[in-house]
Jmol script that loads the backbone (N, CA, C; Angstrom):
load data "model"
ATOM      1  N   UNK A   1      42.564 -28.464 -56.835  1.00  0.00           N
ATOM      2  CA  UNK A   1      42.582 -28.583 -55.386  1.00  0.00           C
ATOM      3  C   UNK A   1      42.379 -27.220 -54.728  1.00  0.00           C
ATOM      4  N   UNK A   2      43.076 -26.184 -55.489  1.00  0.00           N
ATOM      5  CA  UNK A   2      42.706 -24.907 -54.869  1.00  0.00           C
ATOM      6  C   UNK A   2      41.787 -24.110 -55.039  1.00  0.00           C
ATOM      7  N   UNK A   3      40.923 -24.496 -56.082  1.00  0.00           N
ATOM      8  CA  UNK A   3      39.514 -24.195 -56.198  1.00  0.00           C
ATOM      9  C   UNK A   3      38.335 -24.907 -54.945  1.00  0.00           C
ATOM     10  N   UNK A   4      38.456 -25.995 -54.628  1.00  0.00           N
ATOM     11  CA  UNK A   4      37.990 -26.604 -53.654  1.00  0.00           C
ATOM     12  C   UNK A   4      38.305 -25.931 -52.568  1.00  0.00           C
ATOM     13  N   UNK A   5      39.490 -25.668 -52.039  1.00  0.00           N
ATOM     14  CA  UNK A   5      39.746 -24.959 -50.527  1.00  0.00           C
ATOM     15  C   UNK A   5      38.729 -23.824 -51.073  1.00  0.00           C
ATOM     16  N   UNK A   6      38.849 -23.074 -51.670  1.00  0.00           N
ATOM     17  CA  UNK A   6      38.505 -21.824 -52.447  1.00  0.00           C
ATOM     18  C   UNK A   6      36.948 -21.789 -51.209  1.00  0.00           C
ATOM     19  N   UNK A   7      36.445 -22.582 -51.972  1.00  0.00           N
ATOM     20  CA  UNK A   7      34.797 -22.330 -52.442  1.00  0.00           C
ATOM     21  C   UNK A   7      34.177 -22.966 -50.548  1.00  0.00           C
ATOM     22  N   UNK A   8      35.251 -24.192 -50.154  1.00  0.00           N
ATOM     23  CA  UNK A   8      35.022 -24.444 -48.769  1.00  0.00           C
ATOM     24  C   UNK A   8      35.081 -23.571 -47.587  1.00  0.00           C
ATOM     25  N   UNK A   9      36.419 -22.639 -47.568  1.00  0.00           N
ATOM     26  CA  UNK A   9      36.266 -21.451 -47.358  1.00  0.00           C
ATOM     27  C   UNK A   9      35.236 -20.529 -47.178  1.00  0.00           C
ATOM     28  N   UNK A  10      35.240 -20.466 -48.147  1.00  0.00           N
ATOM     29  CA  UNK A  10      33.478 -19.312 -48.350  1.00  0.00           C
ATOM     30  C   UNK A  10      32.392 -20.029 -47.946  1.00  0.00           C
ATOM     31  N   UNK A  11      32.545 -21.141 -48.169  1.00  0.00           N
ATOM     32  CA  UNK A  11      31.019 -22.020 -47.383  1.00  0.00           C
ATOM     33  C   UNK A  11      31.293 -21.965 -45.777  1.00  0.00           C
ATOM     34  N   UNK A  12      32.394 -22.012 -45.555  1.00  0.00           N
ATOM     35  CA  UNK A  12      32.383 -21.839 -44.000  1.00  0.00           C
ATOM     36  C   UNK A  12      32.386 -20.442 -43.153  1.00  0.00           C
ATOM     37  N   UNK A  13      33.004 -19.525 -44.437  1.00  0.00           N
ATOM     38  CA  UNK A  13      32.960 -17.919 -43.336  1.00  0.00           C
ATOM     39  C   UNK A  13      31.226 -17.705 -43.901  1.00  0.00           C
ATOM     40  N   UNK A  14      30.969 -18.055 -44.907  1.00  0.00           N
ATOM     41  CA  UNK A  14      29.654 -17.365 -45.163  1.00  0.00           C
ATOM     42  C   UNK A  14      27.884 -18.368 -43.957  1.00  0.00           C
ATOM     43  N   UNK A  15      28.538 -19.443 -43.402  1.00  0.00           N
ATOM     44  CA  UNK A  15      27.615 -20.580 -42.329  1.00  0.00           C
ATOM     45  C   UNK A  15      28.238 -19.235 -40.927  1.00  0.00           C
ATOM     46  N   UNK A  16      29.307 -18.932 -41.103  1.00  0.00           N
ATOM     47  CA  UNK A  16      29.640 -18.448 -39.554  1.00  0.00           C
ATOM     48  C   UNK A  16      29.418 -16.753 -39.930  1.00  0.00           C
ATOM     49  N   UNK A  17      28.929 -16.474 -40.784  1.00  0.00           N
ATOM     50  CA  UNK A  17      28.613 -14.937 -40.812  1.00  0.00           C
ATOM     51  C   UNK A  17      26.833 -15.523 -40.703  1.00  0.00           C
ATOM     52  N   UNK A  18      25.799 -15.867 -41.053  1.00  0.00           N
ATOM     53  CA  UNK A  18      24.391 -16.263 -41.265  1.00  0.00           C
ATOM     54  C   UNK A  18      24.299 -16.518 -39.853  1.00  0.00           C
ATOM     55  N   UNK A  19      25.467 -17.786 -38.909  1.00  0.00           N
ATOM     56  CA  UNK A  19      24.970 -17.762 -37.432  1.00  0.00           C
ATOM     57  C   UNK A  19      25.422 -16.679 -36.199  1.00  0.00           C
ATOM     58  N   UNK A  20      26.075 -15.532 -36.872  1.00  0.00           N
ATOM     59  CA  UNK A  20      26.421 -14.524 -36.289  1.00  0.00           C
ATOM     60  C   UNK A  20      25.191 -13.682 -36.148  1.00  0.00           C
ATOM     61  N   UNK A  21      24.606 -13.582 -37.636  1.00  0.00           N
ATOM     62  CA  UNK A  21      23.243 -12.578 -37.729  1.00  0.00           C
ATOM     63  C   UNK A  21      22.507 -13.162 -37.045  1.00  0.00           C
ATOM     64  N   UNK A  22      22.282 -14.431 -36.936  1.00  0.00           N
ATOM     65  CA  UNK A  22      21.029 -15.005 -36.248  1.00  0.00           C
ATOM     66  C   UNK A  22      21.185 -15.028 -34.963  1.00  0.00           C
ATOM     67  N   UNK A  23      22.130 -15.008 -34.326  1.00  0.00           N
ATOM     68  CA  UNK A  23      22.438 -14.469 -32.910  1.00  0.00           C
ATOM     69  C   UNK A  23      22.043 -13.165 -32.561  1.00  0.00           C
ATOM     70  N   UNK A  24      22.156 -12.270 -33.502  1.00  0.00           N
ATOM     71  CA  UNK A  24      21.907 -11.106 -32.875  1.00  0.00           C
ATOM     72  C   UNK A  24      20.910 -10.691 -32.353  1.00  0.00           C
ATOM     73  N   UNK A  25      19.579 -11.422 -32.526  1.00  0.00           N
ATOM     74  CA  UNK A  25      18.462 -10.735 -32.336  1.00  0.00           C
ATOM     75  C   UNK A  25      17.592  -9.795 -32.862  1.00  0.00           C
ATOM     76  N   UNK A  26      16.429  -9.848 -32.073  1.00  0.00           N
ATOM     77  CA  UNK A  26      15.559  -8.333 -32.113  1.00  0.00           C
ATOM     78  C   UNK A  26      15.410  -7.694 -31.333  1.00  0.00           C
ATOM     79  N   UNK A  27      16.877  -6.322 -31.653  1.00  0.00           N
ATOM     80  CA  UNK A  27      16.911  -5.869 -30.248  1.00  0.00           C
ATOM     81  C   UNK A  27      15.333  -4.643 -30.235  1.00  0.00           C
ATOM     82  N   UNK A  28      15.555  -4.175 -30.983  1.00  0.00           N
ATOM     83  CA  UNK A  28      13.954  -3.039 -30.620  1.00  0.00           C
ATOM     84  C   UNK A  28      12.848  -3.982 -30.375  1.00  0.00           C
ATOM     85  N   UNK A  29      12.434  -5.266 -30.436  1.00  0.00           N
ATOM     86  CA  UNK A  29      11.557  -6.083 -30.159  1.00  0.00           C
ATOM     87  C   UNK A  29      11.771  -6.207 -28.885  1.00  0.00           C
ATOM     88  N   UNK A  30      12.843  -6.056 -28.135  1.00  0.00           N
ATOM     89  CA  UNK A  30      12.875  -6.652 -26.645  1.00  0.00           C
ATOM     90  C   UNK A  30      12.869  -5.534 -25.906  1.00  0.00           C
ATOM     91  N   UNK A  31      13.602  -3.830 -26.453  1.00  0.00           N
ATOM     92  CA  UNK A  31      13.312  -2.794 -26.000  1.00  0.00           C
ATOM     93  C   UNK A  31      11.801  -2.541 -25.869  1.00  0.00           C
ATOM     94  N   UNK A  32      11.091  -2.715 -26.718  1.00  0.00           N
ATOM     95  CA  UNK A  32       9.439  -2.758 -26.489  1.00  0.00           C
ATOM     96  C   UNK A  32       8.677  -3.355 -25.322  1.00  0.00           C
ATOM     97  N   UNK A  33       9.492  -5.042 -25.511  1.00  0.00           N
ATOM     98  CA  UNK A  33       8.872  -6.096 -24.900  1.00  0.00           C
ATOM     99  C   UNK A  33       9.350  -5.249 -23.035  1.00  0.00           C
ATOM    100  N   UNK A  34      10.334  -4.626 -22.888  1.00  0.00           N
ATOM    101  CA  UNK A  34      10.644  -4.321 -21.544  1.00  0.00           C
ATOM    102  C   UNK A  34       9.784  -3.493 -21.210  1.00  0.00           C
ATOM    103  N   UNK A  35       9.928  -2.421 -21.810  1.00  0.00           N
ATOM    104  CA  UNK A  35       8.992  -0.964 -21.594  1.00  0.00           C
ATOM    105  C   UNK A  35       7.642  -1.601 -21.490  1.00  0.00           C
ATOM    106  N   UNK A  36       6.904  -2.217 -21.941  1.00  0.00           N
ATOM    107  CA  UNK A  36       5.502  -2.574 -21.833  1.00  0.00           C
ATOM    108  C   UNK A  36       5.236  -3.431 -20.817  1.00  0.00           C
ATOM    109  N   UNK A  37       6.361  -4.460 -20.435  1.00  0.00           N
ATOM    110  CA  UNK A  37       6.190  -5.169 -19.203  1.00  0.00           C
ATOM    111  C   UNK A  37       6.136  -4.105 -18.171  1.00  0.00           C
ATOM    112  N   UNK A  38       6.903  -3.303 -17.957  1.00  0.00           N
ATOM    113  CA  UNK A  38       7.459  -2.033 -16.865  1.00  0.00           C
ATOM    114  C   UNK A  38       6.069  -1.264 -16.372  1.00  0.00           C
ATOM    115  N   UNK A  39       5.402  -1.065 -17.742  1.00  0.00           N
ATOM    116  CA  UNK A  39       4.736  -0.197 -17.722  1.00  0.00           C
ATOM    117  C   UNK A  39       3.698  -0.887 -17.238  1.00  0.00           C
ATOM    118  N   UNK A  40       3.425  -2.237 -17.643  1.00  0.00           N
ATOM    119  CA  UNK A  40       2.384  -3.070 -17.053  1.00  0.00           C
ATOM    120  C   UNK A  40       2.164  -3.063 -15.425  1.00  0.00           C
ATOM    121  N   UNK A  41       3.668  -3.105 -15.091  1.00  0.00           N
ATOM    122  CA  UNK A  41       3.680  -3.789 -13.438  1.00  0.00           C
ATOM    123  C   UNK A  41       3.506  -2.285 -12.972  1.00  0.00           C
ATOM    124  N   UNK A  42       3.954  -1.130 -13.431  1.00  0.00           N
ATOM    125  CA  UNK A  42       3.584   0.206 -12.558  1.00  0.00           C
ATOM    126  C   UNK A  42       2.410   0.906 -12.741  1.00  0.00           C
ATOM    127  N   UNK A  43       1.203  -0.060 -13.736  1.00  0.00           N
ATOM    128  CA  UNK A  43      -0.257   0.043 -13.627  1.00  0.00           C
ATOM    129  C   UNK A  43      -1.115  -0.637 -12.802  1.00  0.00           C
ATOM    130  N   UNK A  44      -0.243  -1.182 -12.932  1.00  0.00           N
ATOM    131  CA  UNK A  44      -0.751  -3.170 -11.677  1.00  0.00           C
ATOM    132  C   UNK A  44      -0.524  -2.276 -10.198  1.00  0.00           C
ATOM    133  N   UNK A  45       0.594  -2.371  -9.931  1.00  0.00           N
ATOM    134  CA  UNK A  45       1.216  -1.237  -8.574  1.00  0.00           C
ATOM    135  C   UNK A  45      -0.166  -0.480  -8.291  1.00  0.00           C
ATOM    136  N   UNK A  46       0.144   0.620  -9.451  1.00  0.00           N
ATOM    137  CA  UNK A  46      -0.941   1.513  -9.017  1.00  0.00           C
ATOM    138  C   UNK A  46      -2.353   1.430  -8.361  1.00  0.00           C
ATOM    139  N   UNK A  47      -2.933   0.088  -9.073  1.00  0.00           N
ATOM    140  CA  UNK A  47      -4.223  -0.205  -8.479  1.00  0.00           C
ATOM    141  C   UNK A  47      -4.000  -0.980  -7.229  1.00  0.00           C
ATOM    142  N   UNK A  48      -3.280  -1.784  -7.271  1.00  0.00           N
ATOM    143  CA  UNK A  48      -3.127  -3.097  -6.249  1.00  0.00           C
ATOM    144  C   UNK A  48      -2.177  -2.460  -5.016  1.00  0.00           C
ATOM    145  N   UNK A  49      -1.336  -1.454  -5.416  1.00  0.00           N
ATOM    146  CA  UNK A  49      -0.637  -1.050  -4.224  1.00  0.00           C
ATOM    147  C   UNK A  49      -0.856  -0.813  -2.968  1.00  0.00           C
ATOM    148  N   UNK A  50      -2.273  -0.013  -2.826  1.00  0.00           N
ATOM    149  CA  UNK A  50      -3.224   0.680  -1.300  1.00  0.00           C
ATOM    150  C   UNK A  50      -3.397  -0.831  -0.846  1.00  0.00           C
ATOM    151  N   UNK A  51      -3.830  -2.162  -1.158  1.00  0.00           N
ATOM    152  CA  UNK A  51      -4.227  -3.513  -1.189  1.00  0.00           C
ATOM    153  C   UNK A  51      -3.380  -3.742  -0.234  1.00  0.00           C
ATOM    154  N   UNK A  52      -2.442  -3.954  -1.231  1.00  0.00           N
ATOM    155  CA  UNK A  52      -1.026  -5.197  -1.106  1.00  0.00           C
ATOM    156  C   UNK A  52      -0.515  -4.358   0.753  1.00  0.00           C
ATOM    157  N   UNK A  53      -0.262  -3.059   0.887  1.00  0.00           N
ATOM    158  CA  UNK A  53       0.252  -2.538   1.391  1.00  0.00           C
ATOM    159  C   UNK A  53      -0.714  -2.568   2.930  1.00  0.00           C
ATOM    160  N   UNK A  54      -2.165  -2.937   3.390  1.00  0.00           N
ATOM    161  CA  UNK A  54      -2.740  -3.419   3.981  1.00  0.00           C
ATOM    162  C   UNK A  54      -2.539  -4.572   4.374  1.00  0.00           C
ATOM    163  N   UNK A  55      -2.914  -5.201   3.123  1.00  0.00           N
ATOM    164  CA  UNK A  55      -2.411  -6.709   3.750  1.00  0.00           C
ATOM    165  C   UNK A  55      -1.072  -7.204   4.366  1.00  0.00           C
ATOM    166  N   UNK A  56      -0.185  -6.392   4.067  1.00  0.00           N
ATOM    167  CA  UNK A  56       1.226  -6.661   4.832  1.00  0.00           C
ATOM    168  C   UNK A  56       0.807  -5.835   5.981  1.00  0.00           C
ATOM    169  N   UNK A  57       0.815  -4.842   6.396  1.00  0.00           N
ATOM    170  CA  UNK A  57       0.640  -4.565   7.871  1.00  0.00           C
ATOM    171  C   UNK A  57      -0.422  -5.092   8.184  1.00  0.00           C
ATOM    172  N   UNK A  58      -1.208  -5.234   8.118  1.00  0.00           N
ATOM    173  CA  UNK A  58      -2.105  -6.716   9.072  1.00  0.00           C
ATOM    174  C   UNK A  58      -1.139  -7.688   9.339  1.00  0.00           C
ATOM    175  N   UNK A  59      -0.836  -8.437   8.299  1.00  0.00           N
ATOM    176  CA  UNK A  59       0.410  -9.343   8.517  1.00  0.00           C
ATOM    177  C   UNK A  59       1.358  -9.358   9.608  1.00  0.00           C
ATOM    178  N   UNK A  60       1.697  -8.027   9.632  1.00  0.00           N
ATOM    179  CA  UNK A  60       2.994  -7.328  10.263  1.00  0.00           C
ATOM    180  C   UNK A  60       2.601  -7.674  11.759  1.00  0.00           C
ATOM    181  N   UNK A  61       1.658  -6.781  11.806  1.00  0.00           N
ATOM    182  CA  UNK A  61       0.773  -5.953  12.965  1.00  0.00           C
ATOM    183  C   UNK A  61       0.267  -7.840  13.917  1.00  0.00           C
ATOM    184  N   UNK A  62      -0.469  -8.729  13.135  1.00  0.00           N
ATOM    185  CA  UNK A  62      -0.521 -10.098  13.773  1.00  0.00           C
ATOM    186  C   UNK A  62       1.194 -11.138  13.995  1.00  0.00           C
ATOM    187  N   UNK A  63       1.908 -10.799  13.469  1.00  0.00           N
ATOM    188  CA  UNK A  63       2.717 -11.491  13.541  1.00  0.00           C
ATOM    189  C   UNK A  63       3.476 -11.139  14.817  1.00  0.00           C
ATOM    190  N   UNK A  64       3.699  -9.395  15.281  1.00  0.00           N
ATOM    191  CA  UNK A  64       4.320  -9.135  15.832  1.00  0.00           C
ATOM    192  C   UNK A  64       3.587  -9.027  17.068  1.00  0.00           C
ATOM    193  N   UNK A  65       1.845  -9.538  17.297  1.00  0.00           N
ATOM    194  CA  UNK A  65       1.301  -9.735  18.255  1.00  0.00           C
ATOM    195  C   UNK A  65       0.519  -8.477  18.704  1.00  0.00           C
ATOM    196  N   UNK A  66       0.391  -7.352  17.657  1.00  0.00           N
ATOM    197  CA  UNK A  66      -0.768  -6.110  17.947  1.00  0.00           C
ATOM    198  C   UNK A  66      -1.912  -6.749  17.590  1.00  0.00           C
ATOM    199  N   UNK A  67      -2.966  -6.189  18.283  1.00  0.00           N
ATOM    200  CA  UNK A  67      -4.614  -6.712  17.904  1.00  0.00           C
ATOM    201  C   UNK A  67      -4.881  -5.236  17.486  1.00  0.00           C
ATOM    202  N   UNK A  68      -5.679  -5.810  16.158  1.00  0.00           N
ATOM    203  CA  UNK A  68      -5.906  -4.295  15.383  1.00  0.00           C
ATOM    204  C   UNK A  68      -7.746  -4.548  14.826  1.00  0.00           C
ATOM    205  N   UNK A  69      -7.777  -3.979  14.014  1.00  0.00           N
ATOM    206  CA  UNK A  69      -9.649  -4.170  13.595  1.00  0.00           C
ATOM    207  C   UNK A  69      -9.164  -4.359  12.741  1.00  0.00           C
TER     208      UNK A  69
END
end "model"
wireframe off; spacefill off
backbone 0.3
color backbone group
């Protein structure tokens, strides 16, 4: 009987140590995955920014009832 607890035991810390690791992740995979998104959107910015930043004051500028060219 105490060979059985024994070995059940170990089947259960060794299922809850395997879903511990598998929780943990890939953390340098997601440190990457951030930095490259980041870096994406402050290349995007860069080009699209002079744009984006027009089109809101036009926006601005009609909403608040200035006539502009």
């Amino acid at each position: 009987m105490s060979s059985l607890l024994n070995r059940t035991s170990h089947r259960i810390v060794a299922r809850w140590v395997a879903e511990e690791d598998r929780e943990r992740g890939d953390v340098p995979g997601w440190v990457l995955v951030t930095l490259m998104t980041a870096g994406l959107v402050l290349l995007i910015w860069g080009f699209a920014g002079p744009a984006l930043s027009g089109i809101f004051n036009d926006a601005v500028s009609r909403v608040s009832g200035e006539i502009g060219g």
